[in-house]
N, C-alpha and C positions, 0 to 999 in steps of 0.2 A: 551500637545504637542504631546506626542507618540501617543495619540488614533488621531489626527487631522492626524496626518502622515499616519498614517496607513491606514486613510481613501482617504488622495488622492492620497497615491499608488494603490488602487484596481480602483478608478477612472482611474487613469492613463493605468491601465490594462484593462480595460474595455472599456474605449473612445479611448487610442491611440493604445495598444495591442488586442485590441476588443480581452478579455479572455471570452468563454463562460462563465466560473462558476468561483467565487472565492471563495477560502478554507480558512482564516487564522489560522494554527496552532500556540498556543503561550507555553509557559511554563513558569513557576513559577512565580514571579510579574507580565511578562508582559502580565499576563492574566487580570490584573485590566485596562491597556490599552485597550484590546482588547475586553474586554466587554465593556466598554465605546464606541466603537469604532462600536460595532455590534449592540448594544442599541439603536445608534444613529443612521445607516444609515440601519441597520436591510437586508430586503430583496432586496432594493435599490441595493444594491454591491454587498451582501454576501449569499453564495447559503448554507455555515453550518457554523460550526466554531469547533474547535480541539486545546482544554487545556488540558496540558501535567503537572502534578503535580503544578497546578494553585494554586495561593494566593485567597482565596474568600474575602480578606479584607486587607489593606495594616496594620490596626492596631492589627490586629494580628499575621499578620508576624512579624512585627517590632515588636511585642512583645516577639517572641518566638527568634528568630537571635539574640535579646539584649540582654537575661538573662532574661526577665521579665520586663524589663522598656518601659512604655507604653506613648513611644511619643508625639503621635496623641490626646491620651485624655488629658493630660498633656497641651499641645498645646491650646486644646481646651478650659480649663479652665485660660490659662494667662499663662501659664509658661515656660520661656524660656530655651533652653537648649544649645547653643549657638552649637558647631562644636563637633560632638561627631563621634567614630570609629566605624560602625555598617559593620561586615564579613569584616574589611580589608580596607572598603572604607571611607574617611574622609568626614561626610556628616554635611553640615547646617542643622540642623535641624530644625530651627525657618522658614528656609524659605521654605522646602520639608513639613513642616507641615502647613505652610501657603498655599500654590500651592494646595494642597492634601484636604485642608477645604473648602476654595474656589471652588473648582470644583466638589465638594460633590462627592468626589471617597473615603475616609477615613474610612467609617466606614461599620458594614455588614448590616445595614440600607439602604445604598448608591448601595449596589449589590442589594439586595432585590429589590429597584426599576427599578435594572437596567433591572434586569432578569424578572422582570414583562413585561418590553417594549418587550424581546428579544421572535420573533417569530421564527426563524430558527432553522435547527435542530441543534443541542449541542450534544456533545462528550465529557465525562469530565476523562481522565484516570486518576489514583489517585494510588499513591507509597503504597505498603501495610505495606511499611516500613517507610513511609515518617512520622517521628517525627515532623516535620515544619508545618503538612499542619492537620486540624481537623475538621476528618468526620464528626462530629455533624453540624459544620456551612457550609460543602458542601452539606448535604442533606438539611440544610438550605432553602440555596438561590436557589437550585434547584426546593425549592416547589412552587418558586413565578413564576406564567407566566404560559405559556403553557407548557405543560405536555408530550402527546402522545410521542414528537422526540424528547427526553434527554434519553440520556444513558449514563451511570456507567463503566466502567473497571477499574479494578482492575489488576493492573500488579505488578511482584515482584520485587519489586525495593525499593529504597529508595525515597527521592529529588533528590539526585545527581546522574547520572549513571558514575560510575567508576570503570568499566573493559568496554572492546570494546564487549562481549558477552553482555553485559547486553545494551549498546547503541544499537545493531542490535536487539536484540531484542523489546526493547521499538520503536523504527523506523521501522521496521518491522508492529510493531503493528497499529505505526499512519498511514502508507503506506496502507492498510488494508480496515482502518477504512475510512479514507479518500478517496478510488475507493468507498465504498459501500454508502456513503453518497452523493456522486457526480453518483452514480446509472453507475458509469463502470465496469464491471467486478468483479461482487460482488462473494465474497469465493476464490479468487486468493490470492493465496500464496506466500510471499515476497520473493524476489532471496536475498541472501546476498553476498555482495559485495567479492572478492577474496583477500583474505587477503595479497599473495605476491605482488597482484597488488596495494594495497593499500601501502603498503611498499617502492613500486619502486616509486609511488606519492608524497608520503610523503618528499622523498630525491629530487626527484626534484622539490617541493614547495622550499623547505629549501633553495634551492643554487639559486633559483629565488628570495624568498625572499633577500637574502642576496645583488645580484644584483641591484635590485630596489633601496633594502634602499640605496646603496653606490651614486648612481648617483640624491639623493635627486629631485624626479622627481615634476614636478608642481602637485597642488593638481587634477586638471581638470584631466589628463590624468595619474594618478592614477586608480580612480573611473572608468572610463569610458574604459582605458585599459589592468589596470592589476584586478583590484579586479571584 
């Protein structure tokens, strides 16, 4: 369902925002979406694509976030695991393992062919810290497909960016990488945002936020006004 979405937003962008070029930058799972998503509609919609500390396989994320307990193959052979707590979230597993086999996204066989399909150029930055994500299966599935326009970055970071230096710089990098792929203004240098100014934002999000929720607004004009 996320990679189907994903694809009739850039249509949307395209037909009714008539967008010259479209980018999608993803980060962490929702880079299995979005290889699905650019597999599938390729140069159709999508002029590059930009994964940000990307999962190359949902079963070995889920393997590594679990401790070790490997879902997907589990799944695969019969076995039910019924409602288990994976980072926080209370997730069915019998049915996210059903959904995820079925749509042949689960395993790094499943990227393998995805990134065979995938002709545009790829961006993959990858955490030098990231314990989650492992370089063996991203050079992987990077070998399947075309070759010449895949590139590697290597930023210092973890998975998670947590201090605001480390999110400007990783955003900084995608802002970057993203003019040079889209062929504007290639070697321009990202502004970072002013920090008091972000401050004065942040408090008046807050006291908006707080507004909004009290007058429990309809859902339509939520979306459509405030977010």
């Amino acid at each position: 369902q996320g990679s189907e979405d994903l694809i009739a937003c850039a249509r949307y962008m395209r037909d009714t925002v008539q967008a010259g070029q479209i980018l999608p930058v993803s980060f962490s799972v929702a880079s299995i979406e979005a290889r699905r998503a650019v597999a599938e509609a390729g140069s159709e919609l999508f002029s590059a694509w930009i994964s940000v500390v990307g999962a190359t396989d949902p079963q070995s994320l889920i393997r590594v976030i679990s401790g070790g307990v490997d879902y997907l193959g589990g799944a695969e052979s019969g076995i039910k695991f019924g409602r288990q707590d994976v980072q926080g979230l209370l997730l069915d597993i019998d049915r996210t393992a059903s959904e995820a086999l079925s749509s042949r996204i689960a395993f790094l066989e499943d990227s393998r062919r995805d990134f065979t399909a995938i002709d545009i150029p790829v961006t993959w930055i990858a955490g030098a810290h990231d314990a989650w994500m492992d370089p063996l299966r991203l050079q992987d599935i990077l070998s399947f497909g075309k070759q010449d326009n895949r590139r590697v970055i290597i930023a210092d970071t973890g998975h998670q960016l947590k201090s605001s230096a480390e999110a400007f710089s990783v955003f900084g990098l995608v802002a970057s990488e993203a003019l040079r792929l889209l062929g504007a203004l290639d070697g321009a240098a990202p502004a970072l945002p002013d920090p008091q100014a972000l401050r004065v934002r942040q408090r008046n999000e807050q006291a908006r936020i707080k507004r909004v929720a009290a007058s429990s607004p309809d859902l339509q004009a939520f979306w459509r006004d405030y977010l």
